[in-house]
C-alpha positions as CSV (number, residue, x, y, z in Angstrom):
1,X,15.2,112.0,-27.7
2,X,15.5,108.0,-28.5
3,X,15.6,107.6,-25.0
4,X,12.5,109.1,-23.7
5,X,10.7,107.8,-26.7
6,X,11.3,104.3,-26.0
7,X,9.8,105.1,-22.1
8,X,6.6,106.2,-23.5
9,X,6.2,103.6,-26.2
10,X,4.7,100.8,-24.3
11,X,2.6,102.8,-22.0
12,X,1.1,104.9,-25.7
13,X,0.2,101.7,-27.4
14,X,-1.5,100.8,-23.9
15,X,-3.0,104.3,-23.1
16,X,-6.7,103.3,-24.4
17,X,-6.4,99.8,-22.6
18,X,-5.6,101.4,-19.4
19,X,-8.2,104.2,-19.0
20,X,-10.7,102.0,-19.8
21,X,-9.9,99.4,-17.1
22,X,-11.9,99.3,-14.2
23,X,-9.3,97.9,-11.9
24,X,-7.4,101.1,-12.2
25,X,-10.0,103.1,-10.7
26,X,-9.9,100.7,-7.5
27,X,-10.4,103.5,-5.1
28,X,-13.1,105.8,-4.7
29,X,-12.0,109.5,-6.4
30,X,-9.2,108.1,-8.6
31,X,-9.4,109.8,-12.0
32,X,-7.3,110.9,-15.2
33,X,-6.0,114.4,-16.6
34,X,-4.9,114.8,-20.3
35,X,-1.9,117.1,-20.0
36,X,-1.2,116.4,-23.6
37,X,2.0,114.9,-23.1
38,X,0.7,112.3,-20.3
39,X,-2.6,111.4,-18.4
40,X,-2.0,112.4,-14.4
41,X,-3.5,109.6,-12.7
42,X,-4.5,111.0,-9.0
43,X,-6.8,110.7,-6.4
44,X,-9.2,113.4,-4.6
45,X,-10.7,112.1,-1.0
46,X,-11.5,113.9,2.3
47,X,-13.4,116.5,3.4
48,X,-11.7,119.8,5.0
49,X,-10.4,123.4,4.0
50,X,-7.1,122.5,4.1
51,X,-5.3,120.4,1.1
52,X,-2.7,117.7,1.4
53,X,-1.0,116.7,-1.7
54,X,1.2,114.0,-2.0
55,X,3.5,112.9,-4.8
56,X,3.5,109.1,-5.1
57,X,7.3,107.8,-4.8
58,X,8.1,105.5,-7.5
59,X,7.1,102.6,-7.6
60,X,4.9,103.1,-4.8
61,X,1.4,103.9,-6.4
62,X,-1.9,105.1,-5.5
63,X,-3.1,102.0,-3.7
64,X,-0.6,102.0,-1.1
65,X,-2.0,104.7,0.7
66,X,-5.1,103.3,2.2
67,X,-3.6,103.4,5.5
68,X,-2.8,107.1,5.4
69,X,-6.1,108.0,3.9
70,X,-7.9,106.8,6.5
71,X,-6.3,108.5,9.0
72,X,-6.4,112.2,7.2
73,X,-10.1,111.9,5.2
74,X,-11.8,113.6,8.0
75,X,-9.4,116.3,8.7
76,X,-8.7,117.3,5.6
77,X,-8.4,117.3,1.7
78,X,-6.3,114.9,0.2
79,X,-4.7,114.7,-3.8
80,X,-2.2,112.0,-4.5
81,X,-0.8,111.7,-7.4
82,X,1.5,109.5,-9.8
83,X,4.5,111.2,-11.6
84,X,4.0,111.2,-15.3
85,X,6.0,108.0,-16.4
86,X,5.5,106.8,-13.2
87,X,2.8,104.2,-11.8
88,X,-0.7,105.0,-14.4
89,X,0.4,108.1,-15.5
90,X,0.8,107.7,-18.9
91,X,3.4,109.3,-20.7
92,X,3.5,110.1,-24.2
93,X,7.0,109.5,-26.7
94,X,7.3,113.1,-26.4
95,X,6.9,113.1,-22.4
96,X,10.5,115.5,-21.0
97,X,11.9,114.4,-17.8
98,X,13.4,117.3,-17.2
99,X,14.1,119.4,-14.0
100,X,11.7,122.4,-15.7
101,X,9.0,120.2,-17.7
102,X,8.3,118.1,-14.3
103,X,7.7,121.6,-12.5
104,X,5.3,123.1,-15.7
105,X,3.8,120.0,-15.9
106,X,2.9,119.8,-12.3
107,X,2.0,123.4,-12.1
108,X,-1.0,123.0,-14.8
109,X,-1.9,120.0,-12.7
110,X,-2.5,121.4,-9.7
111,X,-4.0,124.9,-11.7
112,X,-6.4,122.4,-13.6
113,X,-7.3,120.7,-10.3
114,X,-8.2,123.8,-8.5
115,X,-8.1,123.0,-5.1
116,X,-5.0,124.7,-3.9
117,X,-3.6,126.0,-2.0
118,X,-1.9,122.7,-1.6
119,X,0.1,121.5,1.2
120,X,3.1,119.8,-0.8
121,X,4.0,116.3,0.6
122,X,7.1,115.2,-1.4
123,X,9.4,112.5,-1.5
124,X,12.8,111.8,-2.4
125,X,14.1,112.7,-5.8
126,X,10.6,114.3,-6.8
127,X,11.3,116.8,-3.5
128,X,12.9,119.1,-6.1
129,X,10.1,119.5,-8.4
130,X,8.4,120.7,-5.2
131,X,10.7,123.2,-4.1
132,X,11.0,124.3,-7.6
133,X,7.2,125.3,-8.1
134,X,7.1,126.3,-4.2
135,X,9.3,129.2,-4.9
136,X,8.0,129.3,-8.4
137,X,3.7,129.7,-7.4
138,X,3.9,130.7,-3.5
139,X,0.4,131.3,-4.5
140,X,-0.5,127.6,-5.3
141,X,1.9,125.8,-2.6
142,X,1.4,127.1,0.9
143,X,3.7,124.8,2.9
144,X,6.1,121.9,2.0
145,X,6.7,118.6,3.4
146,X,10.0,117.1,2.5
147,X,10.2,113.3,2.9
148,X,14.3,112.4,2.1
149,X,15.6,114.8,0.6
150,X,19.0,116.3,1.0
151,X,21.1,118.6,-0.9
152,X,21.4,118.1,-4.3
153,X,24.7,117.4,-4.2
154,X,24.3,114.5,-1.6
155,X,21.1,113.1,-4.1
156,X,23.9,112.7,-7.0
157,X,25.8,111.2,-4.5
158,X,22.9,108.3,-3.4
159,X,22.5,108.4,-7.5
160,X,25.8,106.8,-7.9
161,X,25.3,104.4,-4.9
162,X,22.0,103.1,-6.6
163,X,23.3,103.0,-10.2
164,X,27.4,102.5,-9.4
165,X,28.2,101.0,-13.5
166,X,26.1,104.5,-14.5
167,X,23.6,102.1,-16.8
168,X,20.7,103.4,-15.6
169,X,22.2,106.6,-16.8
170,X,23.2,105.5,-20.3
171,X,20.0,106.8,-22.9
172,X,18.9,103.5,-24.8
173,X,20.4,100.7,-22.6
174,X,19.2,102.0,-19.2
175,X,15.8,102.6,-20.7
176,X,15.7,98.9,-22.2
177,X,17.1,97.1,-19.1
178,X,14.7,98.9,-16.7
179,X,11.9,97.8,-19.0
180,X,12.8,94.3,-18.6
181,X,14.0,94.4,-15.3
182,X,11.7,96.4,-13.3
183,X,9.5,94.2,-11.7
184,X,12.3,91.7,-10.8
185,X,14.3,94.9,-9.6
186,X,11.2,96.5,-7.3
187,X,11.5,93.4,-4.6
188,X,14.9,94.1,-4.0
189,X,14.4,98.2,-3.8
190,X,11.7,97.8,-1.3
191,X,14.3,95.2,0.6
192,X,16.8,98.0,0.4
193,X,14.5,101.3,1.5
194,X,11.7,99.7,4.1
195,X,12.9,100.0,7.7
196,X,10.2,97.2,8.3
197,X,10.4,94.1,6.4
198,X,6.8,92.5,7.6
199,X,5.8,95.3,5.1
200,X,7.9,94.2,2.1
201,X,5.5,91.2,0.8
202,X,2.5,94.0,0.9
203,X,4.3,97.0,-1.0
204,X,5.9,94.4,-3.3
205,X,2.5,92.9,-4.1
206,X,0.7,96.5,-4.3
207,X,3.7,97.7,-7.0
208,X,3.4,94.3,-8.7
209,X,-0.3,94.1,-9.6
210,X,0.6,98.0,-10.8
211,X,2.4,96.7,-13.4
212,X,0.0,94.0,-14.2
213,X,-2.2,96.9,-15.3
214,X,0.3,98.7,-17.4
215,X,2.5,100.8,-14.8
216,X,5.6,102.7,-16.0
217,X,8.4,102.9,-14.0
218,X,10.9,105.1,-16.1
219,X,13.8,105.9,-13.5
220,X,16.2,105.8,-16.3
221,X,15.0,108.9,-17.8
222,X,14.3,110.9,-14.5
223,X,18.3,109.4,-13.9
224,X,19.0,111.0,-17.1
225,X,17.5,114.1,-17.6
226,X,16.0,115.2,-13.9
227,X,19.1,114.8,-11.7
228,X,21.8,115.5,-13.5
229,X,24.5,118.6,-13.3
230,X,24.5,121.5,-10.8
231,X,21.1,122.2,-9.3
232,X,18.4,123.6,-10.9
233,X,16.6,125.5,-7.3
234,X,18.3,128.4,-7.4
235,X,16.3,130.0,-4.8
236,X,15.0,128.9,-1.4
237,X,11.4,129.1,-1.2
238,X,10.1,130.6,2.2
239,X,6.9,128.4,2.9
240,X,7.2,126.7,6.7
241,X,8.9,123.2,5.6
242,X,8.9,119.9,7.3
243,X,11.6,117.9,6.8
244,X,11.1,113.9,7.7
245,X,14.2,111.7,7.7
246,X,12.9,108.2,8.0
247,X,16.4,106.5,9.8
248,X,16.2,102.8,8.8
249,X,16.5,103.7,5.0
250,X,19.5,101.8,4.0
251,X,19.1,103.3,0.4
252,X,20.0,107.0,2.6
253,X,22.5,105.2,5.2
254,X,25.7,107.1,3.6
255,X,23.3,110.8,3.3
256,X,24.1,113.9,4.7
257,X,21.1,114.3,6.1
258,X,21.1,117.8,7.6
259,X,22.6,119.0,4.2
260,X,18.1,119.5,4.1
261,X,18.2,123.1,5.1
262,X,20.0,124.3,2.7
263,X,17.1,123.8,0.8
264,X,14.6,126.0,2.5
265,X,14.6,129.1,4.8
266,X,12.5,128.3,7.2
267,X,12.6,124.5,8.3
268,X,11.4,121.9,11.3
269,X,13.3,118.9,10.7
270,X,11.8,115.5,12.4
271,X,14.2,111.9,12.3
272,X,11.7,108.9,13.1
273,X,13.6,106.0,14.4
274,X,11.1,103.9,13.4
275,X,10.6,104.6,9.7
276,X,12.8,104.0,6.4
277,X,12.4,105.9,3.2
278,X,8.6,106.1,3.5
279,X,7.7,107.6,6.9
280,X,3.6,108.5,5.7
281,X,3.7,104.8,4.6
282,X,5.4,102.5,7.2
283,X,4.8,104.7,10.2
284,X,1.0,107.0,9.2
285,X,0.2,107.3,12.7
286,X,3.3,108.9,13.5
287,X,3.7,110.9,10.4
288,X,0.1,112.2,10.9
289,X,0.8,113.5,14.3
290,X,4.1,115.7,13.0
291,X,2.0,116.6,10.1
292,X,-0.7,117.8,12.4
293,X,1.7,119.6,14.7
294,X,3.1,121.6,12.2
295,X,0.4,122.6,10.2
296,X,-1.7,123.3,13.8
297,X,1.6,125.4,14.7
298,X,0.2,129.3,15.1
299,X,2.8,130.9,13.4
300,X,2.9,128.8,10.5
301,X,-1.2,127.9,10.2
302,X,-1.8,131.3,8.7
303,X,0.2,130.6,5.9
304,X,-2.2,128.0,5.1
């Protein structure tokens, strides 16, 4: 498609540039994987036998979760990672956005990486792809930890609210808009979604100097091709789930939020007052101790 091609343009002619630039690897353990049609850029810290992945929520990167880090290193294993088109992950011309190429795609990456079974941290829209490959490999994904996400039907719903003219959903003139105006447009998504603005000039800065470097963010083509039509999970997966609503997302303010559980048989659902749309972020001390309750919970630790 056009469309998708003119997401990966850019970020192909840059590919080289990128993975040869030191101040991508600013953190200790971040690294890239050739998938073919993008280079995963991820991070593996900590110590521990069990893992915590967690999907990076766009355009949050990498960087941003220093705080978090620190507080989990020592207890466990941690992988974070950038969606392909997304942050440093590069994407290729040919790179799908699709509901089923985001769940192979992650699938090989997590086979390749070999350090599962994972503990799936997921955010928002890229919850799906989560509970897709949850039900897909319980094998590789031994619980799930859903961070905003209702129903599908309520996501198309906050789909509309964030693109009301549909031109993020148009192929061509979404993608070309977005490319021009996504660092002007990450400010005022940040002022929409934090629940605490002392910590918009930090997350605006981290996302900024992201793109300095060469970050994608192509939401036009996830808007496109990912969440679009009925929904693609058409089974529950039965890993022990925690569901976190942060409540001072204004992004979410119109959500159904306990549509969640029809996503899952067997979910703990936790609202923090405190937090907007990224609870680990904003409010890590907090997040940490639900995190550590539910997977130190006897009935659900031998899942693990």
């Amino acid at each position: 498609m056009i469309s998708q091609a003119i997401d990966g343009f850019l970020p192909s002619l840059r590919k080289t540039t990128i993975l040869n630039n030191p101040k991508v690897f600013s953190r200790d353990g971040i690294q890239f994987m050739d998938m073919g049609n993008c280079h995963i850029r991820y991070r593996v810290i900590g110590t521990g036998s069990t893992t915590l992945l967690f999907e990076t929520d766009p355009p949050v990167v990498i960087e941003h979760y220093d705080e978090l880090v620190s507080l989990l290193k020592n207890d466990y294993k941690i992988v974070i990672f950038e969606p392909p088109g997304f942050g440093l992950s590069i994407p290729s011309m040919s790179l799908s956005y699709d509901f089923h190429s985001v769940v192979s795609i992650t699938e090989r990456f997590l086979e390749k990486l070999n350090l599962g079974p994972y503990v799936f941290n997921a955010p928002c829209v890229l919850g799906y792809g989560a509970l897709g490959l949850a039900h897909k490999r319980p094998d590789l994904i031994s619980n799930l930890v859903l961070m905003q996400v209702p129903s599908w039907q309520e996501m198309l719903k906050w789909k509309k609210l964030r693109d009301p003219k549909g031109i993020l959903g148009t192929p061509i003139l979404g993608q070309l808009l977005l490319q021009m105006l996504k660092r002007k447009r990450t400010p005022q998504w940040f002022e929409a979604s934090l629940g605490n603005m002392d910590l918009h000039s930090h997350f605006n800065q981290v996302a900024q100097q992201a793109f300095e470097q060469g970050a994608s963010f192509n939401l036009a083509s996830a808007f496109q091709q990912f969440l679009i039509g009925p929904s693609p999970l058409l089974k529950k997966p039965k890993q022990p789930t925690l569901v976190i609503w942060g409540e001072l997302d204004n992004s979410h303010c119109h959500t159904c939020k306990s549509s969640s559980a029809q996503l899952v048989e067997n979910a703990h659902t936790v609202n923090l007052a405190e937090s907007g749309h990224f609870p680990e972020l904003e409010t890590p001390n907090i997040f940490c101790h639900h995190l550590d309750a539910f997977l130190n919970t006897p009935h659900l630790k031998s899942k693990i």
